[in-house]
C-alpha positions as CSV (number, residue, x, y, z in Angstrom):
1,X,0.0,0.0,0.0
2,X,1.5,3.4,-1.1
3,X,2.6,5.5,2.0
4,X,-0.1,8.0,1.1
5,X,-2.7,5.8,1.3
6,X,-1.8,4.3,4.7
7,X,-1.5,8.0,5.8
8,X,-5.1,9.0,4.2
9,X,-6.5,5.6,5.9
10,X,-4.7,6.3,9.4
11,X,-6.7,10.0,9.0
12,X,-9.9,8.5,8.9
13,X,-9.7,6.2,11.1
14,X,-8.4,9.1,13.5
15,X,-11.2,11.2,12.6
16,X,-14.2,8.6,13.1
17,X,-12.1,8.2,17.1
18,X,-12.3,11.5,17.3
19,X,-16.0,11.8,16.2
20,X,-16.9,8.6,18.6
21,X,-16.0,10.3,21.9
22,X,-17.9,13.4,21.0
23,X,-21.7,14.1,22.4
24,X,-24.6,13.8,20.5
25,X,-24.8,17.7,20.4
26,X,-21.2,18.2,19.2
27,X,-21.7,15.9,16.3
28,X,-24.5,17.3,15.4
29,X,-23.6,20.7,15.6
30,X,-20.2,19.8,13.7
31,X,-22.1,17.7,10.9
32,X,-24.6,20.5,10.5
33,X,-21.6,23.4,10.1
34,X,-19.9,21.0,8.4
35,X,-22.6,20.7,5.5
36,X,-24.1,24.3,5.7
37,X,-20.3,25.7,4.6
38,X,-19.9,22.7,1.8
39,X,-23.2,24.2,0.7
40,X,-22.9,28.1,0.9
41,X,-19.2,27.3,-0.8
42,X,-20.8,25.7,-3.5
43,X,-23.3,28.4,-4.1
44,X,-20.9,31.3,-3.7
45,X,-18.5,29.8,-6.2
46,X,-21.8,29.2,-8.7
47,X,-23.2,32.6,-8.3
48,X,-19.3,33.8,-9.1
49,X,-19.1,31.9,-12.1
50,X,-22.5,32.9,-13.4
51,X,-21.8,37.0,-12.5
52,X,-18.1,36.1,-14.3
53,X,-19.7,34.6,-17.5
54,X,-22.9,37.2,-17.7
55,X,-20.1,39.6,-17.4
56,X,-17.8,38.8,-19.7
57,X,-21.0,38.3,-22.3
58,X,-22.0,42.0,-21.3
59,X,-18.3,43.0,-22.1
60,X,-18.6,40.6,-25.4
61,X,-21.8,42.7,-26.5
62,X,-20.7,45.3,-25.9
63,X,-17.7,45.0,-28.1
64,X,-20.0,43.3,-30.6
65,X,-21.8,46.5,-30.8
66,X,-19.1,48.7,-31.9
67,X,-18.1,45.8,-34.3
68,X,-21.6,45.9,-35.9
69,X,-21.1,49.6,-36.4
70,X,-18.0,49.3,-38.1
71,X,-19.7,46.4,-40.2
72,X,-22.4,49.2,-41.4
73,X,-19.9,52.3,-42.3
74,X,-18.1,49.3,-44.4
75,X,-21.5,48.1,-45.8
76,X,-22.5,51.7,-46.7
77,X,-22.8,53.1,-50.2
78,X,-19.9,55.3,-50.8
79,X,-16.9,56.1,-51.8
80,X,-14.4,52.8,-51.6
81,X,-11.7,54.8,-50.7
82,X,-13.7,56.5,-47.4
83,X,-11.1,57.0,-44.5
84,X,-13.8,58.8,-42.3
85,X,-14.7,55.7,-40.3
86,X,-14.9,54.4,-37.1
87,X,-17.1,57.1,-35.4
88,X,-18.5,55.4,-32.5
89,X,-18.9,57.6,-29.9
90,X,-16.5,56.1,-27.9
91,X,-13.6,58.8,-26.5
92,X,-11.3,55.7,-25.7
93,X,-10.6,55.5,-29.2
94,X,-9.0,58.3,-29.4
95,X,-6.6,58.0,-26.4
96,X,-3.2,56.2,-27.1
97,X,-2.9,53.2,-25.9
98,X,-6.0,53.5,-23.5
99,X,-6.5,49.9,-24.0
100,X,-10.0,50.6,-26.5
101,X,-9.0,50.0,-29.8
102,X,-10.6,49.2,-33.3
103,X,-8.8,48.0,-36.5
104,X,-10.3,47.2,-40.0
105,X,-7.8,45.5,-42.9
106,X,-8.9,44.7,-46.3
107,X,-7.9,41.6,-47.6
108,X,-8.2,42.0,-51.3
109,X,-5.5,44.4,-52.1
110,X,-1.7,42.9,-52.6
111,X,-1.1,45.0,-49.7
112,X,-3.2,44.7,-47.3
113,X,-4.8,48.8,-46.3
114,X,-5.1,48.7,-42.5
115,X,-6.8,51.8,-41.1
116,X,-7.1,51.6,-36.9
117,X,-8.4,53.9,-33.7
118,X,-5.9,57.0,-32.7
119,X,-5.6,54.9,-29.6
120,X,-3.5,52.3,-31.4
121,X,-1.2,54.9,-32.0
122,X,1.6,52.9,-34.3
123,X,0.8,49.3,-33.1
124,X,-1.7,46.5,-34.4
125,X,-3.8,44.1,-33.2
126,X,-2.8,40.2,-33.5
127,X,-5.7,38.6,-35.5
128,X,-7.3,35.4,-34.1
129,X,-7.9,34.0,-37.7
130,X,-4.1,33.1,-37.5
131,X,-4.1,32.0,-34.2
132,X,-6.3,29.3,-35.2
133,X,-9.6,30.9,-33.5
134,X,-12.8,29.2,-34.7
135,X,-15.7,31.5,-35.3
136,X,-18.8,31.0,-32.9
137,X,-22.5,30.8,-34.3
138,X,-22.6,34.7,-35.2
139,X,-19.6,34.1,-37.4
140,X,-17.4,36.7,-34.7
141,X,-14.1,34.8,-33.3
142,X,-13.7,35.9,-29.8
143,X,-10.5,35.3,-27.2
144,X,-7.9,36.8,-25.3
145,X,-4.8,37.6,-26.4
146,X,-1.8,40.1,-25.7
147,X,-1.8,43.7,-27.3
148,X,-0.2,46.7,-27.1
149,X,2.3,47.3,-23.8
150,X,1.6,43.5,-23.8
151,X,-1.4,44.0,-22.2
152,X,-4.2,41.3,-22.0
153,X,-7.3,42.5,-24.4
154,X,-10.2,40.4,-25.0
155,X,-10.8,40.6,-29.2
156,X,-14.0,40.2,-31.6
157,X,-12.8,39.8,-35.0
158,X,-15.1,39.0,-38.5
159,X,-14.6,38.7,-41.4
160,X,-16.5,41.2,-43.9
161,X,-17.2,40.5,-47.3
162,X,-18.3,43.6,-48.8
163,X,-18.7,42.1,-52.6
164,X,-17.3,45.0,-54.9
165,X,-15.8,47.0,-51.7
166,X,-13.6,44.5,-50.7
167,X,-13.1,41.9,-48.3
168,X,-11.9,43.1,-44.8
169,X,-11.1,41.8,-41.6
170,X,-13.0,43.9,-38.6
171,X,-11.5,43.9,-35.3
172,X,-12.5,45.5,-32.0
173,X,-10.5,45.0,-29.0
174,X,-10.5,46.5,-25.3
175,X,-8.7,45.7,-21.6
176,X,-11.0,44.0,-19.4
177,X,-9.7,45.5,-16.2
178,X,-13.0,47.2,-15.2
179,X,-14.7,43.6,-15.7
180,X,-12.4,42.1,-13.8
181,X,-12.4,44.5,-10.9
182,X,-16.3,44.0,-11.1
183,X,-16.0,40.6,-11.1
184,X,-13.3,40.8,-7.9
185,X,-15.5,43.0,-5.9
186,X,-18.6,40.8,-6.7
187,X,-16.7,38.1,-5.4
188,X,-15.7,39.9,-2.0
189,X,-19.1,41.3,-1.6
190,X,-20.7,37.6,-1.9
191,X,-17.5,35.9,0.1
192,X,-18.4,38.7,2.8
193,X,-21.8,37.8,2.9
194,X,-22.2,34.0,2.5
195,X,-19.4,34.1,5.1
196,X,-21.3,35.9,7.1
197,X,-24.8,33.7,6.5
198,X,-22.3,30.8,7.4
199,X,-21.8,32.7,11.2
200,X,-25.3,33.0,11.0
201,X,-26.8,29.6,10.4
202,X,-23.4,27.7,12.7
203,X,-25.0,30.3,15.5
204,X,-28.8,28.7,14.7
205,X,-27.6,25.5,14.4
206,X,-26.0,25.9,18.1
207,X,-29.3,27.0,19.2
208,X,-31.6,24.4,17.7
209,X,-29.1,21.5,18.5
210,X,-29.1,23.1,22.5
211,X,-33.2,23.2,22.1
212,X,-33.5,20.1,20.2
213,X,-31.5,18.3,22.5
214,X,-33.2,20.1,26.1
215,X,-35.1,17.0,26.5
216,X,-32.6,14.6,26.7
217,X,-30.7,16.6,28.9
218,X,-33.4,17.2,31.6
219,X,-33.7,13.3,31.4
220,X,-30.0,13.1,31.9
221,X,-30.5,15.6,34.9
222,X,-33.6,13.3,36.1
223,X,-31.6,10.2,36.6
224,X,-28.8,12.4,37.8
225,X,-31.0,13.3,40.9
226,X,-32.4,10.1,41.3
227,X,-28.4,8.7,41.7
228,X,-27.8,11.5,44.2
229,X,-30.7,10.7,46.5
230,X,-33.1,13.6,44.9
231,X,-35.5,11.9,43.6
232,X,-37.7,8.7,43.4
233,X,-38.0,8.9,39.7
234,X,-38.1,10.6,36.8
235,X,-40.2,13.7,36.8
236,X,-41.7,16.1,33.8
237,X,-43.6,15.9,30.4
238,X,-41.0,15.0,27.6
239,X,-41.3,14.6,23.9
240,X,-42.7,11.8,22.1
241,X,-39.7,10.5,21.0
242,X,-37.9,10.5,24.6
243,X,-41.2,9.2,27.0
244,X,-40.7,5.7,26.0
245,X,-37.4,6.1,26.9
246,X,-38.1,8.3,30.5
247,X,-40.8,5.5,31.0
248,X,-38.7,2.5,30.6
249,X,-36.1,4.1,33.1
250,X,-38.8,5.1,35.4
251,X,-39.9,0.9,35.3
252,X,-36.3,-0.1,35.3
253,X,-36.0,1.7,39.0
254,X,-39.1,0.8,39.9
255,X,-38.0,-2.7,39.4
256,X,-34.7,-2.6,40.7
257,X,-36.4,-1.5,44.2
258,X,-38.4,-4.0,44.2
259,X,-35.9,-6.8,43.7
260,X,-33.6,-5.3,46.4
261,X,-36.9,-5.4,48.6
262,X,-37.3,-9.2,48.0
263,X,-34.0,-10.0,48.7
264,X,-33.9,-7.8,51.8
265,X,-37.0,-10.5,52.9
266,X,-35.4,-13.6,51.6
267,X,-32.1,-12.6,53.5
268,X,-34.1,-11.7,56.9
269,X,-36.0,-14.5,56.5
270,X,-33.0,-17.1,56.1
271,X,-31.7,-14.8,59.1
272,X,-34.5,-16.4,61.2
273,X,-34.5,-19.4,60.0
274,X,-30.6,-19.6,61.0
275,X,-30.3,-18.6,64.2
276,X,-33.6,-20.1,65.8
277,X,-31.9,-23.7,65.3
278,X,-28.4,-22.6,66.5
279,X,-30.4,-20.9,69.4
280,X,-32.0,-24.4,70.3
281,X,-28.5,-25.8,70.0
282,X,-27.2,-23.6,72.3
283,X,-29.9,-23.7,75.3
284,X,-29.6,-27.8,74.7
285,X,-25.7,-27.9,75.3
286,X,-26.0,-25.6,78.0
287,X,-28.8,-27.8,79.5
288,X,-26.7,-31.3,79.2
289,X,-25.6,-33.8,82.3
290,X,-22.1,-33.1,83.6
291,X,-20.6,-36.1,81.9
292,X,-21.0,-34.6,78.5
293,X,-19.6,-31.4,79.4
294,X,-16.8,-31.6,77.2
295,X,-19.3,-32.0,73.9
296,X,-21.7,-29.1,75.1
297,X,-18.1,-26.9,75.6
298,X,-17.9,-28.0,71.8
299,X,-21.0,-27.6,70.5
300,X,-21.2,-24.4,72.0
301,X,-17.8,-23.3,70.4
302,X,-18.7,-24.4,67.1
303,X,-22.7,-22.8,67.6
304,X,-20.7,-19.7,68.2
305,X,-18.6,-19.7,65.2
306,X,-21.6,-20.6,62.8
307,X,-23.4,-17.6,64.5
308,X,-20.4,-15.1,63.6
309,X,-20.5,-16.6,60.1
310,X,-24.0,-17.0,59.4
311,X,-24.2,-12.9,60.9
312,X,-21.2,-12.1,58.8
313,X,-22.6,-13.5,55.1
314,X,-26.1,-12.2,55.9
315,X,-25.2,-8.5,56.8
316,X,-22.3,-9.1,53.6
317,X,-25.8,-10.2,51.8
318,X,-27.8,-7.2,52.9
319,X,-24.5,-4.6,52.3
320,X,-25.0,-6.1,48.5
321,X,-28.4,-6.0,48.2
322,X,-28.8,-1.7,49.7
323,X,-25.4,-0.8,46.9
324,X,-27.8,-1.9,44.2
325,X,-30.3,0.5,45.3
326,X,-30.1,3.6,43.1
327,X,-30.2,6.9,44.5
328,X,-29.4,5.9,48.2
329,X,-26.9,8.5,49.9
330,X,-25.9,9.2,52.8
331,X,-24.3,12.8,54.6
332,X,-21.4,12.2,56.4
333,X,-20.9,14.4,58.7
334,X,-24.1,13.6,61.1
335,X,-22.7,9.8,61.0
336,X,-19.2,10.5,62.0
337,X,-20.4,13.3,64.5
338,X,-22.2,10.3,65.9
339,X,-19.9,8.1,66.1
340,X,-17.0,10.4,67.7
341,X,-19.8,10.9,70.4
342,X,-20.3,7.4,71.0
343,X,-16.7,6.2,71.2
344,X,-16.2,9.6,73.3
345,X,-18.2,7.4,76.2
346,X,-16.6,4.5,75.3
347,X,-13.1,4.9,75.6
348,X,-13.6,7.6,78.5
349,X,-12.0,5.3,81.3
350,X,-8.7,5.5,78.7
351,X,-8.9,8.9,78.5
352,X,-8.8,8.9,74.4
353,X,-9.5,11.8,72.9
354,X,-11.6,11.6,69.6
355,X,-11.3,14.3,66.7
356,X,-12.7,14.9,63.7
357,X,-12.7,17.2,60.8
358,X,-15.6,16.6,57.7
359,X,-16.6,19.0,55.3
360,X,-19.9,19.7,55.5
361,X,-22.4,18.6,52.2
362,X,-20.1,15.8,51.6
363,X,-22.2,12.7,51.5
364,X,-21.6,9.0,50.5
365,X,-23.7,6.6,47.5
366,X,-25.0,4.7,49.8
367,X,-26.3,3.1,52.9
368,X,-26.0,4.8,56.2
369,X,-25.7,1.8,58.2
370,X,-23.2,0.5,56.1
371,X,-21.2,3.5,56.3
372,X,-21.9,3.7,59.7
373,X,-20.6,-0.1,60.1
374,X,-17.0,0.8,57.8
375,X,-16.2,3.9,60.1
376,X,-17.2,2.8,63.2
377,X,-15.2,-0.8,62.5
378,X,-11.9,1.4,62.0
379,X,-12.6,4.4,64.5
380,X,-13.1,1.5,67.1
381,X,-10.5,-1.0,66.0
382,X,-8.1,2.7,66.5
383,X,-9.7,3.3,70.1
384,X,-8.5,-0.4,70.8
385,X,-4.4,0.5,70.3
386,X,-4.3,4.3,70.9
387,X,-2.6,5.4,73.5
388,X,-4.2,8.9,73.6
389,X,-5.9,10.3,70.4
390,X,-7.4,8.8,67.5
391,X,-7.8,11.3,65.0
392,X,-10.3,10.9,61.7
393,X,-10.3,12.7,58.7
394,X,-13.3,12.9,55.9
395,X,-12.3,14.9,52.5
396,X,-13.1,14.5,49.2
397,X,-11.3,12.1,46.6
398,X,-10.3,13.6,43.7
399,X,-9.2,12.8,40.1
400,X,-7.8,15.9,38.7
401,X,-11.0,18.4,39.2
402,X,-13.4,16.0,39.7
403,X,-15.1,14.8,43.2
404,X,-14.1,10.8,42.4
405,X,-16.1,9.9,46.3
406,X,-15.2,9.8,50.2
407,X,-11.4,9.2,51.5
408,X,-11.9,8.4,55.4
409,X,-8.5,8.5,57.4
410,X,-8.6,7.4,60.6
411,X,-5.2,7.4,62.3
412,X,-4.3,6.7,66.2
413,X,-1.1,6.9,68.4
414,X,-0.8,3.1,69.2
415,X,1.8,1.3,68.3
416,X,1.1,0.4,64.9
417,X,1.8,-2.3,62.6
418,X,4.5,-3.6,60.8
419,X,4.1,-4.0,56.9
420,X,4.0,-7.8,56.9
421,X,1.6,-7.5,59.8
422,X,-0.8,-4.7,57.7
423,X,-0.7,-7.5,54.9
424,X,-2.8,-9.9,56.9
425,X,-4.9,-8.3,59.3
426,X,-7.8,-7.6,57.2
427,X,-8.1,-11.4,57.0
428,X,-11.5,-12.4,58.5
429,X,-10.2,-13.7,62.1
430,X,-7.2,-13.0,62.0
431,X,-6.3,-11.0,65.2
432,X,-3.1,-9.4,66.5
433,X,-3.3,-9.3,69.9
434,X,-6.2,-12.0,71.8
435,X,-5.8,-9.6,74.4
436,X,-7.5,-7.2,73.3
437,X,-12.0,-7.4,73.2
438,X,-13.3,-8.5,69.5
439,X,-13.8,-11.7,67.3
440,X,-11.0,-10.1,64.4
441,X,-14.0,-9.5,61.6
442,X,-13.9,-5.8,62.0
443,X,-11.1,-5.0,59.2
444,X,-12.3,-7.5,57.1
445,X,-16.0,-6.5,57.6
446,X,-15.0,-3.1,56.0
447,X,-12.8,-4.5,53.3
448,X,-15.9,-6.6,52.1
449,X,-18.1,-3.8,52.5
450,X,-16.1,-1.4,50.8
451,X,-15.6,-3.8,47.7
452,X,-19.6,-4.1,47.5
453,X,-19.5,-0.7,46.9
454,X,-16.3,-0.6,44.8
455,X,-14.1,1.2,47.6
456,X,-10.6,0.2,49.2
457,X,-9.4,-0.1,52.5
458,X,-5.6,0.6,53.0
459,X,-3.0,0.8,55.7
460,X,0.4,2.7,56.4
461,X,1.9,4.4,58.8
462,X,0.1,7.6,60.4
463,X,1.7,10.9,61.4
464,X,0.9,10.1,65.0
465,X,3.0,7.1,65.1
466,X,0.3,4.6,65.3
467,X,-1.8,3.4,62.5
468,X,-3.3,5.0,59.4
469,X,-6.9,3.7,58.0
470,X,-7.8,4.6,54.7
471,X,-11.0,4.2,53.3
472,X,-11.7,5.0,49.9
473,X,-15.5,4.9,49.2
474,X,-17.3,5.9,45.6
């Protein structure tokens, strides 16, 4: 394939990328500028080359006028040997070299008797008969050619055959500068205004893209407000062409709701159904003789740990089932204001002092008791090993300009972790210390939780010398 080609190709195939990632509106509004200047180019260059050939034929007609008259003072009865011709009326004839000039030669004569305008002064006027000129319909040859001071003159020629007068060969010739200066400002004056019709209809074609397309965008801005919490569903009268659309959305939600309902039930259901038979378990190994102690210390042990497991999948179950929800949020500042209260009380025999700093309006897609459950997880698992202060942070996450979601820090004063030891303890059970009060699901609890909702949960090394928590929510 020649280089050229491959080049041409990798352009298009640039260009329809290009095109792809652009909105509706932008396509639209390029396609429609696109065409409307194709369009008012082609005109403007038609209308120029009609006003160019109309007049040049003016500017031939002209000269075919004065040709004509010429024709008739030959055709006259008279004298043959009449030099009293060519008295057109024209003052340019007179001039030298004012770039108006007539000639007549007769033919007949060995040699030839050319009589011309004053404005030729001494020169003559080439003759298109031996350029090789074919005569048009009218018998007149017409072209361009150079004249005198070897300037460009635009010629009708004929030839005369005047029967006993003589045979002669007409010529009228004149510069086509004014023409062409006509022509040249026609040509500005229609570049200046098709240019500005262009302006013109790109500006309307902004405007009835921005109107056409209104309804889409208030449907945009309707499911917009239902993902932020705003709304239930999508409001207002649209066109005819976008209510199926806002309709099917509107049922789609509707639908969603109900499925996370259902599975809500089905999950608290199963929840009941669990935990009365453990329960029954329980109370029976708690009830048995002495000399099966060692099986109810077992069953008991293992009722436990299917408790812890069977509450751990159904809350994970219920975490899924409220992210699927659309247009659940949550503020965060109430539930971290709570929560800094609450471990306030119970962590005031160690003296820890909780602080927090959140932005207010900040707020987090999704359930508050989830969020509730991921903070208060790491703000207590930090109460646990500070020594004095546990400090939490809420900001937004950024990429670049944009609000990305909710980065929680949550840093203490404790002794910390090492990196091999941050690697493993959001392991569900894994615990560092069996000192300290808790069944080692907290961490991992917020790492599960946090993937439901397509966060992270990582840990480093805080500022305070402790631990750092970061939560990186959506």
């Amino acid at each position: 394939m020649p280089a050229s080609a491959s080049l041409s190709a990798w352009r298009r195939v640039a260009l329809s990328r290009w095109l792809g990632r652009r909105s509706i509106a932008t396509r639209l509004f390029l396609s429609a500028a696109f065409w409307s200047s194709v369009i008012l180019l082609i005109a403007g260059l038609i209308l120029s080359a009609i006003y160019r050939q109309t007049s040049e034929g003016d500017f031939d007609a002209r000269l075919g006028v004065y040709l004509r008259a010429l024709v008739a003072e030959l055709a006259a009865p008279g004298d043959d040997q009449r030099t009293e011709i060519g008295q057109l009326g024209e003052p340019l004839f007179d001039l030298p070299l004012s770039g108006w000039y007539w000639q007549v030669t007769r033919l007949d004569t060995p040699m030839p008797d050319i009589r011309a305008s004053n404005s030729l002064f001494a020169e003559r006027l080439p003759k298109l008969v031996d350029a090789g000129v074919e005569p048009g319909m009218d018998g007149a040859r017409k072209a361009f050619a150079k004249g005198p001071d070897d300037r460009r003159l635009r010629i009708v020629e004929r030839l005369i055959d005047a029967g006993e007068q003589g045979r002669f060969l007409v010529q009228v010739a004149a510069t086509p500068d004014d023409v062409e200066r006509d022509i040249v400002r026609f040509e500005l004056a229609v570049g200046l205004t098709f240019s500005l019709l262009a302006l013109l209809l790109v500006g309307s074609t902004a405007l009835q893209v921005r109107f056409g397309l209104r309804p889409l965008r208030r449907l945009q801005n309707g499911v917009a407000a239902i993902r932020r919490g705003e709304g239930e569903r999508i409001m207002g009268s649209f066109p005819r062409d976008i209510l199926p659309l806002a309709s099917e959305l509107n049922l789609l939600i509707a639908s969603n709701r109900e499925i996370v309902e259902r599975a809500r039930t089905h999950v608290g259901n199963l929840a009941h159904a669990l935990k009365t038979p453990l329960s029954v378990i329980l109370n029976e190994a708690d009830t048995a003789p002495p000399d099966s102690e060692a099986l109810a210390e077992k069953v008991r042990e293992q009722a436990g740990i299917m408790r812890e497991q069977v509450n751990y999948h159904l809350e994970r179950a219920r975490a899924a089932a409220r992210s699927s929800v659309i247009g659940t949020v949550t503020d965060v500042q109430p539930v971290v204001d709570g929560l800094i209260r609450t471990f306030d009380k119970i962590y005031r025999d160690r003296a820890v002092v909780f602080t927090a700093e959140v932005p207010p309006g900040l707020r987090f897609r999704g359930e508050r008791q989830d969020f509730e459950e991921m903070a208060g997880n790491l703000i207590d698992n930090a109460g646990k090993w500070a020594a004095e202060r546990v400090s939490v942070t809420v900001e937004p996450a950024r990429q670049g300009d944009l609000v990305a979601g909710v980065a929680v820090v949550v840093e203490d004063d404790g002794p910390g972790l090492t990196p091999d030891e941050r690697s493993v303890v959001t392991r569900r059970g894994r615990r560092m210390d069996e000192t300290k009060p808790g069944s080692g699901l907290g961490l991992s609890i917020v790492v599960d939780l946090a993937g439901v909702y397509g966060g992270m949960l990582t840990l480093d090394e805080s500022r305070l010398g402790g631990l750092r928590a970061t939560l990186l929510l959506p």
